[in-house]
C-alpha positions in Angstrom: -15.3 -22.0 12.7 -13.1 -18.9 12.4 -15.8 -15.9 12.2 -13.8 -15.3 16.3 -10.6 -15.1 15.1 -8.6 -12.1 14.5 -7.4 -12.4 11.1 -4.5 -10.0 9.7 -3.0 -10.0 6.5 0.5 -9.7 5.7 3.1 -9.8 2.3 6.9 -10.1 1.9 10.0 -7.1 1.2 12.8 -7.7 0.6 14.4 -5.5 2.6 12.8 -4.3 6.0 14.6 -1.6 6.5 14.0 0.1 3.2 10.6 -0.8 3.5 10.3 0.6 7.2 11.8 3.7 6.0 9.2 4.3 3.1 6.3 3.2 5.8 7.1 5.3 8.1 8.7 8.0 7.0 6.2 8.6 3.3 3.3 6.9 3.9 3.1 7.9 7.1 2.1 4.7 8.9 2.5 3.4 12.6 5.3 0.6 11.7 6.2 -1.4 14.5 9.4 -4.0 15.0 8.0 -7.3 15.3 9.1 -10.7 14.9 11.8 -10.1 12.3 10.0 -8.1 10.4 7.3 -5.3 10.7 3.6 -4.6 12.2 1.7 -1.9 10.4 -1.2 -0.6 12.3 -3.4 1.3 9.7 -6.6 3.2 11.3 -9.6 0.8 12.5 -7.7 -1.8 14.4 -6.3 -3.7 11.9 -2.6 -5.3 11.8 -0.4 -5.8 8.8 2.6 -8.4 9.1 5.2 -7.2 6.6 7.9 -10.4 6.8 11.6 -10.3 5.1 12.4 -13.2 2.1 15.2 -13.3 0.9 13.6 -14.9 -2.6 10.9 -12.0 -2.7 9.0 -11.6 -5.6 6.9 -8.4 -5.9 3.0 -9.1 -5.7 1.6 -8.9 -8.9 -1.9 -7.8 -8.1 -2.4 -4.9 -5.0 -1.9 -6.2 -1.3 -2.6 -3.2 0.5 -6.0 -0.7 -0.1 -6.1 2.7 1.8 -9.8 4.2 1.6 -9.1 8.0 1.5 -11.0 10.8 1.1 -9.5 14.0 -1.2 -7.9 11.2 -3.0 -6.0 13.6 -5.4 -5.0 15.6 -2.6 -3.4 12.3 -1.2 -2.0 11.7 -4.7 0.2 15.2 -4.6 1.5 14.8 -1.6 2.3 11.1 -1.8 4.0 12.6 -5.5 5.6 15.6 -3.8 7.2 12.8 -1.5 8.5 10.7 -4.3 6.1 8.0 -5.1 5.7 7.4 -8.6 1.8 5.9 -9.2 1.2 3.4 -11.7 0.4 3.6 -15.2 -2.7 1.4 -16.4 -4.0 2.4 -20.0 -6.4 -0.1 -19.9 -8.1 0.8 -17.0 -7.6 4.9 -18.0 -5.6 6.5 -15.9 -4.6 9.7 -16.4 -1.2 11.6 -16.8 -1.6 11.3 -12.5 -2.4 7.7 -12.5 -5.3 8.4 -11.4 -8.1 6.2 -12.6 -11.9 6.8 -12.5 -13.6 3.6 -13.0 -17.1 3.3 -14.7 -18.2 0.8 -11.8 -16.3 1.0 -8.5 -14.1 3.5 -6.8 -11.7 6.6 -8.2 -8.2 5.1 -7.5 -4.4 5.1 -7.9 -1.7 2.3 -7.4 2.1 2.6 -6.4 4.6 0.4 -5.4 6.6 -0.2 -2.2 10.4 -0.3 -2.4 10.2 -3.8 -2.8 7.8 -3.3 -5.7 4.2 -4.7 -3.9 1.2 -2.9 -5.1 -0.9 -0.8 -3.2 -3.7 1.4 -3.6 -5.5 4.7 -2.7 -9.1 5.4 -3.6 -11.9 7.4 -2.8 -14.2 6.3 0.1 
């Protein structure tokens, strides 16, 4: 019924200029105004709608994935930049927050300025 439909996935900030700033300007992204709030375009065609609530509550699991590759390349320079990445003793990581899982991909997870998860990990 909807295998034609273009599906896009989008979370909340609380504050879309903030978070534009940190999209843009950190992360690097293609951050369009759209609707209120913002259209990221990561690489492979994909839209994400980032919409303002006033009553935001962070996500508490990760919304947003980035495959890289030289993932702790990626993890300096996001650093260097001033994100901090996540600390997650049960799952290893190290003094980097950098985990290497057992079963399933070497990653690291940060927050957006309105505290959402996202990740980095090795393609």
């Amino acid at each position: 019924m909807l295998q034609d439909s273009k599906a896009f996935a989008s979370f909340s900030v609380d504050d879309i200029p903030r978070a534009k700033a940190f999209y843009a300007d950190t992360l690097g992204l293609r951050v369009r105004d759209e609707m209120g709030g913002l259209a990221l375009d990561p690489a492979g065609g994909t839209t994400v709608f980032v919409y303002p609530k006033d009553d935001h509550a962070p996500a508490a699991f990760t919304v947003l994935n980035f495959p890289v590759t030289g993932l702790e390349g990626i993890v300096d320079r996001l650093t260097a930049a001033g994100v901090r990445f996540e600390q997650y003793p049960e799952l290893g990581t190290n003094e980097r927050g950098i985990a290497r899982m057992e079963q399933g991909p070497t990653i690291a997870w940060f927050r957006d300025p309105a505290g959402n998860i996202f990740a980095v990990h090795e393609e």
